[in-house]
matplotlib code that plots the C-alpha trace (Angstrom):
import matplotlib.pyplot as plt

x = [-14.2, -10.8, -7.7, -7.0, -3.7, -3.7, -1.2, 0.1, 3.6, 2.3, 0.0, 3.1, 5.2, 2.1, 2.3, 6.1, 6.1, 3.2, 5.2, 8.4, 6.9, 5.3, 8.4, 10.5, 9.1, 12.3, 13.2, 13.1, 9.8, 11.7, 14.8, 11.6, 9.8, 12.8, 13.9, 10.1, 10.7, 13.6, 12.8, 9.0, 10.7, 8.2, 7.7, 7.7, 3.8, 4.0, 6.0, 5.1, 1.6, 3.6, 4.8, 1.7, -0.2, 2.0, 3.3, 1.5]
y = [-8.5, -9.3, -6.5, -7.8, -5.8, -3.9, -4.8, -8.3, -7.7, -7.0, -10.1, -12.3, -10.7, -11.0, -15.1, -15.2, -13.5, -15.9, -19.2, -17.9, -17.9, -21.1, -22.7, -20.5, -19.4, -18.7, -15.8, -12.5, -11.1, -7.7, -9.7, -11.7, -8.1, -6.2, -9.4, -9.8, -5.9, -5.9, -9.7, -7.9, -4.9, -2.8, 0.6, 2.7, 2.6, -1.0, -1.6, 0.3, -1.6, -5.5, -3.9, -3.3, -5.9, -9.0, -7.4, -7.9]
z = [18.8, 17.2, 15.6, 12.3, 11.2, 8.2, 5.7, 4.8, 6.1, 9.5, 9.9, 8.9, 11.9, 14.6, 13.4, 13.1, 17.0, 18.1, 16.6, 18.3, 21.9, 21.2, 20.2, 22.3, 25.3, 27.2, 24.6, 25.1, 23.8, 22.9, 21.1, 19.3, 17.9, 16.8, 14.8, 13.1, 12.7, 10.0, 9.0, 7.9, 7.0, 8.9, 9.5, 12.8, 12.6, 11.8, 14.4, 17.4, 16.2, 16.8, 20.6, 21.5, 20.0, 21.6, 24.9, 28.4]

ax = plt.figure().add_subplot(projection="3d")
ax.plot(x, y, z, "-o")
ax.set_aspect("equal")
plt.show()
């Protein structure tokens, strides 16, 4: 069974985070959600969503 995000916005920032810690693994996994957060424009919901989709 896989989450599919509603909402197109959000499925851009789960890629955008994915292709940052591929390309950037040495980043700060925090630094790389808040950034997909205002460069997605996303909303507390949205966002709280992204945390804990991507983090460990």
């Amino acid at each position: 069974m896989t989450v599919k995000p509603e909402g197109e916005e959000i499925r851009k920032a789960v890629k955008w985070v994915s292709d940052q810690r591929k390309f950037e693994p040495e980043k700060d996994l925090n630094k790389i959600i808040e950034k997909a957060c205002i460069k997605f424009d996303l909303s507390p919901k949205e966002a709280d969503f992204l945390r804990r989709f991507v983090l460990p």
